[in-house]
N, CA, C and O atoms as a GROMACS GRO file, in nm:
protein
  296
    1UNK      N    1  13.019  11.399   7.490
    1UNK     CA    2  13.010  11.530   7.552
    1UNK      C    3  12.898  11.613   7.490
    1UNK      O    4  12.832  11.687   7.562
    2UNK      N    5  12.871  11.603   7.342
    2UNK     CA    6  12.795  11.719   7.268
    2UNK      C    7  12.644  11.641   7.319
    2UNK      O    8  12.552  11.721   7.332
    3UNK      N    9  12.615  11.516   7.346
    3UNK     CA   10  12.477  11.436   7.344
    3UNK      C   11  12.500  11.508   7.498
    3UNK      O   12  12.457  11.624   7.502
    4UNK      N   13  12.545  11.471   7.589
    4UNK     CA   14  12.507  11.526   7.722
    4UNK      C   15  12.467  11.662   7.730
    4UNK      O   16  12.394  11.712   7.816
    5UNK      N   17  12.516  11.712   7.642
    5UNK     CA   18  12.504  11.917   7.650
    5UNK      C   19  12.325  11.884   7.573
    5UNK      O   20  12.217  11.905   7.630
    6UNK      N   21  12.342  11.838   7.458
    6UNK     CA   22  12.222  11.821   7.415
    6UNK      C   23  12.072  11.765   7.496
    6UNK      O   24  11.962  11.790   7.447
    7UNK      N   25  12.086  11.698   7.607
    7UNK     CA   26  12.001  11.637   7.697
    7UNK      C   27  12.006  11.725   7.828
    7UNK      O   28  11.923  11.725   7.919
    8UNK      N   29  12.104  11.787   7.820
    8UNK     CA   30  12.065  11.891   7.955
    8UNK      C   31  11.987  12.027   7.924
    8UNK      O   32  11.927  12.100   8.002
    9UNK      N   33  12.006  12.039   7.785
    9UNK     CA   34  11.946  12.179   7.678
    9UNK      C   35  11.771  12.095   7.723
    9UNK      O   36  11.700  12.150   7.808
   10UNK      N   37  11.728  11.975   7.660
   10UNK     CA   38  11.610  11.907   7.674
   10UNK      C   39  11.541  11.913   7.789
   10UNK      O   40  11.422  11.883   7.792
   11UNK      N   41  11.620  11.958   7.917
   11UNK     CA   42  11.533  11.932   8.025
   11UNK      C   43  11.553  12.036   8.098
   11UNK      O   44  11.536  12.027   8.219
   12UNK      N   45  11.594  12.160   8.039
   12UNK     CA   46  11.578  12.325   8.048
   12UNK      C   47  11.419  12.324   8.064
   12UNK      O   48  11.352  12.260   7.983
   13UNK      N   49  11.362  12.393   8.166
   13UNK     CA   50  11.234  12.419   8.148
   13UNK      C   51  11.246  12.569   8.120
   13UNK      O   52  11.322  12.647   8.177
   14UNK      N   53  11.153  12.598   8.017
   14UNK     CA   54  11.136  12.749   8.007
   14UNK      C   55  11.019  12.817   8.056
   14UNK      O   56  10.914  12.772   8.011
   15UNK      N   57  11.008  12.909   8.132
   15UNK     CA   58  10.890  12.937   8.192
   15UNK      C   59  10.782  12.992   8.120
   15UNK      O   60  10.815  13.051   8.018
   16UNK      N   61  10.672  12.990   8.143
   16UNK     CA   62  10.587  13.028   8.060
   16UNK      C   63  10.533  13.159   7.999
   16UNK      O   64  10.442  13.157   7.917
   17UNK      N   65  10.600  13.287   8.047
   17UNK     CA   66  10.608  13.414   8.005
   17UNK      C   67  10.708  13.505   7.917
   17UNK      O   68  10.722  13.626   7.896
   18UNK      N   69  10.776  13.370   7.870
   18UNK     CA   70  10.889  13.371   7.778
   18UNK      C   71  10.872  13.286   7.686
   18UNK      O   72  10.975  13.243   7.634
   19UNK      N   73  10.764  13.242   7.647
   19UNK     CA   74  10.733  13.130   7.546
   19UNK      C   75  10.635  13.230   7.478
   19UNK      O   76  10.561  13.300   7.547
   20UNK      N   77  10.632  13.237   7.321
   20UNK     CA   78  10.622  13.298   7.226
   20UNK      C   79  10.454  13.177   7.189
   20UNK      O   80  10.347  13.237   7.173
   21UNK      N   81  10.454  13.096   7.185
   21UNK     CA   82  10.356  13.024   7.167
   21UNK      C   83  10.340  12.893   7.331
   21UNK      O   84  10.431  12.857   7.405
   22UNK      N   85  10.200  12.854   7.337
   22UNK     CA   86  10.215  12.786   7.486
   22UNK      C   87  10.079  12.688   7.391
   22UNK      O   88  10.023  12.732   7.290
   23UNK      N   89  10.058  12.593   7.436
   23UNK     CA   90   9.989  12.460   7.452
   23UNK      C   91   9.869  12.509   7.523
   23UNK      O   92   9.873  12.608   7.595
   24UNK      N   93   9.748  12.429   7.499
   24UNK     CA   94   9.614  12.437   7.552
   24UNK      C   95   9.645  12.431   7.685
   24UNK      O   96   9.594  12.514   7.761
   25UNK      N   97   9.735  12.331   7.737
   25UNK     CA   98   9.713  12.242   7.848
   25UNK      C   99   9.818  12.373   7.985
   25UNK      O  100   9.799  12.394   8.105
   26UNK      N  101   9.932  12.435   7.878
   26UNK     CA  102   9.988  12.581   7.948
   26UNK      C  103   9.894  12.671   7.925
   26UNK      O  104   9.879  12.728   8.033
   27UNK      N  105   9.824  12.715   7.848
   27UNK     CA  106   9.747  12.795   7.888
   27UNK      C  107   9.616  12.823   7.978
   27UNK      O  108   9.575  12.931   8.018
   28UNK      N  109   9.563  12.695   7.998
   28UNK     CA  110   9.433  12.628   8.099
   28UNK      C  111   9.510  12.700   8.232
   28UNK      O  112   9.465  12.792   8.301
   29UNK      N  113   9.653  12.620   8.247
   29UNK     CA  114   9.683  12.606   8.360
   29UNK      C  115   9.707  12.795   8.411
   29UNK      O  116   9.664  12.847   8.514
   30UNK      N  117   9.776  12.852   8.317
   30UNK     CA  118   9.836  12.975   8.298
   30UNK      C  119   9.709  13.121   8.295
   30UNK      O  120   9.721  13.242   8.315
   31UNK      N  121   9.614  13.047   8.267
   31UNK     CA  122   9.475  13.151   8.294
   31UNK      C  123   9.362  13.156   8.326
   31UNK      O  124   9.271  13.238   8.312
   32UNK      N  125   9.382  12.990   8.404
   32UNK     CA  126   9.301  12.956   8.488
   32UNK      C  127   9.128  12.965   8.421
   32UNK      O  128   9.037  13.030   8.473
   33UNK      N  129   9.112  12.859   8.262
   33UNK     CA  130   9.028  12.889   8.186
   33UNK      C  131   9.020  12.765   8.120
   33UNK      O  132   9.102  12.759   8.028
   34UNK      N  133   8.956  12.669   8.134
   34UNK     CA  134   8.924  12.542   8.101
   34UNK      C  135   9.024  12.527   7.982
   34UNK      O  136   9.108  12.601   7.932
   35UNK      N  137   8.976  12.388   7.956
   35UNK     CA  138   9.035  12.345   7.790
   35UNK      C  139   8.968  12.352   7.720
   35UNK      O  140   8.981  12.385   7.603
   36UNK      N  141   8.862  12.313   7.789
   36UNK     CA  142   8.709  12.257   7.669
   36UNK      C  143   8.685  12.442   7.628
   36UNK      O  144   8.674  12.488   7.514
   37UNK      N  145   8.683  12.509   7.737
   37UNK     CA  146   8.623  12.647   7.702
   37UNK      C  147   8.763  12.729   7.610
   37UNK      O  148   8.738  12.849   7.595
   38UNK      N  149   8.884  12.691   7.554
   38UNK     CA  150   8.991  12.778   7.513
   38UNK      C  151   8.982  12.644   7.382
   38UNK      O  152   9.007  12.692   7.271
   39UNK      N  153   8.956  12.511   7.378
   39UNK     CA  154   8.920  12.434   7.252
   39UNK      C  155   8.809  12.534   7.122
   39UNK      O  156   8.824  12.555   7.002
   40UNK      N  157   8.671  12.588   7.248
   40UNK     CA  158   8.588  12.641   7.181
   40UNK      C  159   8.663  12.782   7.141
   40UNK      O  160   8.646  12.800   7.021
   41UNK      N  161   8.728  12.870   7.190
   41UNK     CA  162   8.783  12.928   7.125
   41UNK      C  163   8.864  12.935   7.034
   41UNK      O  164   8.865  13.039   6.968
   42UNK      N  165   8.943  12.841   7.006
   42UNK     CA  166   8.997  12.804   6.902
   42UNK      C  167   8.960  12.782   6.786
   42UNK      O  168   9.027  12.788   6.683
   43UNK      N  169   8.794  12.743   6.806
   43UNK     CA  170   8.757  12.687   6.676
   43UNK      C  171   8.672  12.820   6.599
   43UNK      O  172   8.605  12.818   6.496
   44UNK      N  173   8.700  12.913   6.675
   44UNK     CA  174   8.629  13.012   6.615
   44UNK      C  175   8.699  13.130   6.505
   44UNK      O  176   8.796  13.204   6.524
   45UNK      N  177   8.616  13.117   6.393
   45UNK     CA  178   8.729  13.167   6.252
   45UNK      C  179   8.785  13.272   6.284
   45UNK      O  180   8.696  13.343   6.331
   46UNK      N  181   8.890  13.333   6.287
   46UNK     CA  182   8.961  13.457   6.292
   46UNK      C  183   8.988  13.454   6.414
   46UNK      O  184   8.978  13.571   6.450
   47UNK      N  185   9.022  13.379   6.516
   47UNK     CA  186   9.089  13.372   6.635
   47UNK      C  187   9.211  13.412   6.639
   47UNK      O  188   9.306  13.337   6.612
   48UNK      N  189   9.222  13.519   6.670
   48UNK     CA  190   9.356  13.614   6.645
   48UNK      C  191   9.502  13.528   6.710
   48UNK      O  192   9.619  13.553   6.680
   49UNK      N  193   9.448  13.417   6.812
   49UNK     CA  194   9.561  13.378   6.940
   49UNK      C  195   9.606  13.274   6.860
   49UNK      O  196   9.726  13.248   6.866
   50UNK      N  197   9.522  13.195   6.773
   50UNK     CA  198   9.558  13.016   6.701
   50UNK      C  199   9.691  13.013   6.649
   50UNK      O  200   9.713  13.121   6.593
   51UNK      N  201   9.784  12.939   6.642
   51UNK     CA  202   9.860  12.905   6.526
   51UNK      C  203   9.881  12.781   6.508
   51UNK      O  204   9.949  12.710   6.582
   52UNK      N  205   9.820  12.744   6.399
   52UNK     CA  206   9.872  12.610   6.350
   52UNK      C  207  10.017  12.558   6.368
   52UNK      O  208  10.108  12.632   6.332
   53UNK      N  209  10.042  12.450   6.415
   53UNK     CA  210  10.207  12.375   6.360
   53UNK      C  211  10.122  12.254   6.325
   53UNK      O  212  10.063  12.201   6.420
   54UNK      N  213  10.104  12.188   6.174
   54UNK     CA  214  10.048  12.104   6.114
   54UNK      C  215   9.872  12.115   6.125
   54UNK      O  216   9.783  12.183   6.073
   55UNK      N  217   9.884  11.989   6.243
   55UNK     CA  218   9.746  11.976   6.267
   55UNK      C  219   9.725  11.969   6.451
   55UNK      O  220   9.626  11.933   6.514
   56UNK      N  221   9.856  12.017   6.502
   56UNK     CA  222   9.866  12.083   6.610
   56UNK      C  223   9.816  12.222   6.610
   56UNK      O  224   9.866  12.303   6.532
   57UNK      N  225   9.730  12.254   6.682
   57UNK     CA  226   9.654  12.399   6.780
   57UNK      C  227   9.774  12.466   6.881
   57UNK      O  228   9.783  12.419   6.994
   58UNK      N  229   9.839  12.544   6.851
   58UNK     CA  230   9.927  12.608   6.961
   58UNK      C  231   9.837  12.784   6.990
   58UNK      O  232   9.762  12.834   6.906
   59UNK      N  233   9.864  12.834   7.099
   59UNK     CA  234   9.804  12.930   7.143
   59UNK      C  235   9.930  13.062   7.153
   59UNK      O  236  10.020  13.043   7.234
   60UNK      N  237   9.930  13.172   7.083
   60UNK     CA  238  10.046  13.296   7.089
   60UNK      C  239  10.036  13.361   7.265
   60UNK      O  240   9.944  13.423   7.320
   61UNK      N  241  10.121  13.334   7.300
   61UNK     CA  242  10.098  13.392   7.454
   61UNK      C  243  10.038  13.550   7.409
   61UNK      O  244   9.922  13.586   7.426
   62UNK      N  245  10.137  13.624   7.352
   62UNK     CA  246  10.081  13.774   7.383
   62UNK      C  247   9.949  13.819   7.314
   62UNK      O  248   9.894  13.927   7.333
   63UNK      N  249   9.898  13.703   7.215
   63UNK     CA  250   9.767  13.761   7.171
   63UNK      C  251   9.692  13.714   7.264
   63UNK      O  252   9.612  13.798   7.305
   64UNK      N  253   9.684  13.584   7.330
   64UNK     CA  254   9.604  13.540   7.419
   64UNK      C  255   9.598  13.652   7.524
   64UNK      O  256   9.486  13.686   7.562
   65UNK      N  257   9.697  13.706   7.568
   65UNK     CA  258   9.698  13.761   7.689
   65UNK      C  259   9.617  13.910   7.686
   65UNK      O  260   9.551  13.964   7.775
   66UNK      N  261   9.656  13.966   7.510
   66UNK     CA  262   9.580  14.096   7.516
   66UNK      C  263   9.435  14.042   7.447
   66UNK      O  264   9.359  14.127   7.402
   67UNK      N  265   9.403  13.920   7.440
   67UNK     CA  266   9.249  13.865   7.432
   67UNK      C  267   9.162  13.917   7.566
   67UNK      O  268   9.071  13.999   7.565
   68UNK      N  269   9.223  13.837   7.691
   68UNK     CA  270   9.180  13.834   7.800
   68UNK      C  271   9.140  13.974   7.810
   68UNK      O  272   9.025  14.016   7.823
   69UNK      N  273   9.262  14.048   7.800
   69UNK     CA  274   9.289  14.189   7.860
   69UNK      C  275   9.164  14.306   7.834
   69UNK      O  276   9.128  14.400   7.904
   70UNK      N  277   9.097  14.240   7.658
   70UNK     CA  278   8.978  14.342   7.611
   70UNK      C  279   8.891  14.237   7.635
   70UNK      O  280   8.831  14.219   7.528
   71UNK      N  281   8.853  14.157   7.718
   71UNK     CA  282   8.775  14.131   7.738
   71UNK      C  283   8.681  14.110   7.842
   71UNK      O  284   8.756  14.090   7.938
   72UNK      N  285   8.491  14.097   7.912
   72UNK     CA  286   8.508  14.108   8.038
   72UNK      C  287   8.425  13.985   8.041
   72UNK      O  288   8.367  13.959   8.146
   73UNK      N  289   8.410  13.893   7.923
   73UNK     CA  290   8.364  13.767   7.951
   73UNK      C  291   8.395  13.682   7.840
   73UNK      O  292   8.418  13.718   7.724
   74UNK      N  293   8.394  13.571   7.884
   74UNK     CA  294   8.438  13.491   7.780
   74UNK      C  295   8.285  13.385   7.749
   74UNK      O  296   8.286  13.300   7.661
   0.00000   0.00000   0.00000
């Protein structure tokens, strides 16, 4: 019973404006802004949006979003 509760928790999708951190590949899709072009942002020092998990690149939704927001080009 607890493994079934546990595998239905697994295939909960959470939408993407409720996710505290999102993936290159959610955020491409989510702001309609390449990979290659949000990779190059990433690699740039003091990128307010980055957070490391190891040697995983994850992206903070709400900094990304108030990135966009002051900005009028990327």
């Amino acid at each position: 019973m607890i493994e079934m509760e546990s595998q239905e928790m697994a295939k909960q999708i959470i939408p993407i404006w409720e996710k505290v951190a999102i993936t290159k590949e959610e955020a491409a899709s989510y702001s309609h802004i390449g990979i290659n072009k949000l990779e190059e942002l990433l690699k740039v020092p003091g990128c307010p949006f980055v957070l490391y998990v190891g040697k995983k690149k994850l992206i903070k939704r709400k900094e990304f979003e108030s990135f966009i927001a002051t900005h009028r080009a990327i």
